[in-house]
C-alpha positions in Angstrom: 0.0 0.0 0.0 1.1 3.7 -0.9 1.0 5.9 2.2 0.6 9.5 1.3 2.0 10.8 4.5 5.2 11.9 5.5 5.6 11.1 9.1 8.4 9.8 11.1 7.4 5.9 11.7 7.9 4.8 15.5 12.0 3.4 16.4 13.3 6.8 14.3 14.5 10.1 15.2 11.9 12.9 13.9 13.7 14.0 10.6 15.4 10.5 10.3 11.6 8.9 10.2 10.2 11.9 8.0 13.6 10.6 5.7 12.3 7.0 5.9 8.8 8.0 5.1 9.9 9.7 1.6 12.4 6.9 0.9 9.1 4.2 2.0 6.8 6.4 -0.6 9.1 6.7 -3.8 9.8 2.8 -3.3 6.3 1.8 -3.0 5.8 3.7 -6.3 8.5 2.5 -8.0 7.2 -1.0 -7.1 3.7 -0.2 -8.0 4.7 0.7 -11.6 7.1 -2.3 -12.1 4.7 -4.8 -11.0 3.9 -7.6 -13.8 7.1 -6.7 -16.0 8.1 -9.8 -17.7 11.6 -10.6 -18.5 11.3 -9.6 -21.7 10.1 -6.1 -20.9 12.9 -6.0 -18.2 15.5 -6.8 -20.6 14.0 -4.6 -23.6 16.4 -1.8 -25.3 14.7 1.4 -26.6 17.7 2.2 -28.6 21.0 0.5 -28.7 22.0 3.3 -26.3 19.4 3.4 -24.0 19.0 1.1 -20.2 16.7 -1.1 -19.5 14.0 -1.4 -17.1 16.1 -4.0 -15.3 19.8 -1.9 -15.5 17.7 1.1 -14.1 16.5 -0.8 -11.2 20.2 -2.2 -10.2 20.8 0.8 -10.6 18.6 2.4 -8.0 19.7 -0.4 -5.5 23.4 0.5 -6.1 23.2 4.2 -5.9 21.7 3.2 -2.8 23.9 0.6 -1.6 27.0 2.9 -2.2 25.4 6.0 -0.1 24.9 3.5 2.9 28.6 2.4 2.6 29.9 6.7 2.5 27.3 7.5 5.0 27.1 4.4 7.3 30.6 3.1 7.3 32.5 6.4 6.1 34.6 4.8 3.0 34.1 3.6 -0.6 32.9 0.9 -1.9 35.8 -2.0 -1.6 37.1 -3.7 -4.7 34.6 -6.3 -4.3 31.7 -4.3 -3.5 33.3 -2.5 -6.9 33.0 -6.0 -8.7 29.6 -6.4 -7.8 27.9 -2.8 -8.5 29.8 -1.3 -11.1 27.9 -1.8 -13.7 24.7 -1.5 -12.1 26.4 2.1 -11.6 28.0 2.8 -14.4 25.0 1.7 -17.0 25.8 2.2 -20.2 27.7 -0.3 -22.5 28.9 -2.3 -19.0 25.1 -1.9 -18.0 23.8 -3.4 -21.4 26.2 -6.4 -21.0 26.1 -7.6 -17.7 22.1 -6.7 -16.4 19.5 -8.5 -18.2 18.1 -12.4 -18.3 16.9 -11.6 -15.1 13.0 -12.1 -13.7 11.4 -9.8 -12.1 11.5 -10.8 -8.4 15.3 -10.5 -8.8 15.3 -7.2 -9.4 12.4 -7.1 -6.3 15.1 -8.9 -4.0 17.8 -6.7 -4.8 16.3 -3.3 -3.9 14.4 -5.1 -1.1 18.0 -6.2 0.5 19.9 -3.0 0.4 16.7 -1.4 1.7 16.6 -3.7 5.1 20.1 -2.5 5.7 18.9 1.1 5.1 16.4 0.8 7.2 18.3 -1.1 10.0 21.1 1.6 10.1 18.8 4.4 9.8 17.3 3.5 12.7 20.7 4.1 14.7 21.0 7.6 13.5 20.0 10.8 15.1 19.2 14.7 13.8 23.3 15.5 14.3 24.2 13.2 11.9 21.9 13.8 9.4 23.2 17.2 9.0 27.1 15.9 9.9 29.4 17.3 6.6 31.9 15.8 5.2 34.0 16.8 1.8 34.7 14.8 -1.3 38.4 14.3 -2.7 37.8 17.6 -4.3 37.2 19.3 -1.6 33.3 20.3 -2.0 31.5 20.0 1.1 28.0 17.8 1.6 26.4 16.2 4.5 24.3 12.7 4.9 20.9 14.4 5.0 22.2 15.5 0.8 23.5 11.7 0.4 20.1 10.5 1.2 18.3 13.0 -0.7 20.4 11.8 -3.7 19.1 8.7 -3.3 15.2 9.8 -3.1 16.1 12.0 -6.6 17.8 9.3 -8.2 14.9 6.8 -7.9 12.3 8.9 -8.9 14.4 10.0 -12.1 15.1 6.8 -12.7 11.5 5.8 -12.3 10.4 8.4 -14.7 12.7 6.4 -17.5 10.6 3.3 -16.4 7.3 4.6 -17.1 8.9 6.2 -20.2 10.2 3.0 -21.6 6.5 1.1 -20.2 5.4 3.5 -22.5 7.0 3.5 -25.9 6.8 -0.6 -25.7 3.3 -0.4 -25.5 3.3 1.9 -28.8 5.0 -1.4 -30.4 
């Protein structure tokens, strides 16, 4: 069920929960419009430069995956962490060759994994460290509450391709 409220759910801090309550309501969406894909529509190439349905949706699970590791644990991903996500963040050409054959309730699975552990570490966190900054190697400054909003913005782009793709293979 899609909930249409942002609140904090009970075992978080205020803006924490309100954070888990956005991240709950863009997944439950992006759930609702993937629901029935076949294989075939998973797998399915607009263009032979384009993502599909299933890449996108790795994808989503590993831009999450990799904001838990810099926010959670403070580092990048390791070399194999690297070896199991790098196309699903990269896309593209690595994208188109290594994400496909897949059903549907692997994709599910995947984004349902790295979401318990979202969940579980969220609910460790307080206010301070939502707003704790930190710098990239090139010195610009952002803090965990940005990380997390990444993540929120990057599935709901990402979503928007979906329904776009959903839509031109109906046309066909």
């Amino acid at each position: 069920m899609i909930d249409y409220v942002i609140k904090s759910p009970k075992g978080y801090a205020d803006k924490v929960g309100e954070l888990v309550s956005m991240l709950e309501h863009a997944r439950a969406v992006t759930l609702w419009e993937i629901g029935g894909l076949r294989m075939a529509d998973l797998d399915h190439l607009q263009t032979r430069h384009s993502n599909s349905i299933g890449a996108l949706l790795m994808h989503i699970a590993a831009i999450e995956k990799v904001h838990q590791v810099i926010s959670f644990e403070n580092r990048d991903f390791s070399e194999a962490e690297n070896g199991k996500w790098s196309s699903a963040l990269s896309l593209g050409d690595e994208g188109r060759r290594d994400i496909n054959e897949q059903p549907l309730e692997y994709y599910l699975e995947e984004l349902a994994e790295v979401r318990r552990e979202t969940l579980k570490q969220l609910k460790t966190k307080d206010e301070a460290w939502l707003f704790k900054e930190n710098t990239w190697p090139n010195g610009v400054a952002f803090n965990n509450y940005y990380l997390w909003f990444h993540v929120l913005e990057d599935e709901i782009s990402h979503r928007g391709q979906i329904r776009m793709l959903k839509r031109e293979m109906k046309k066909k």
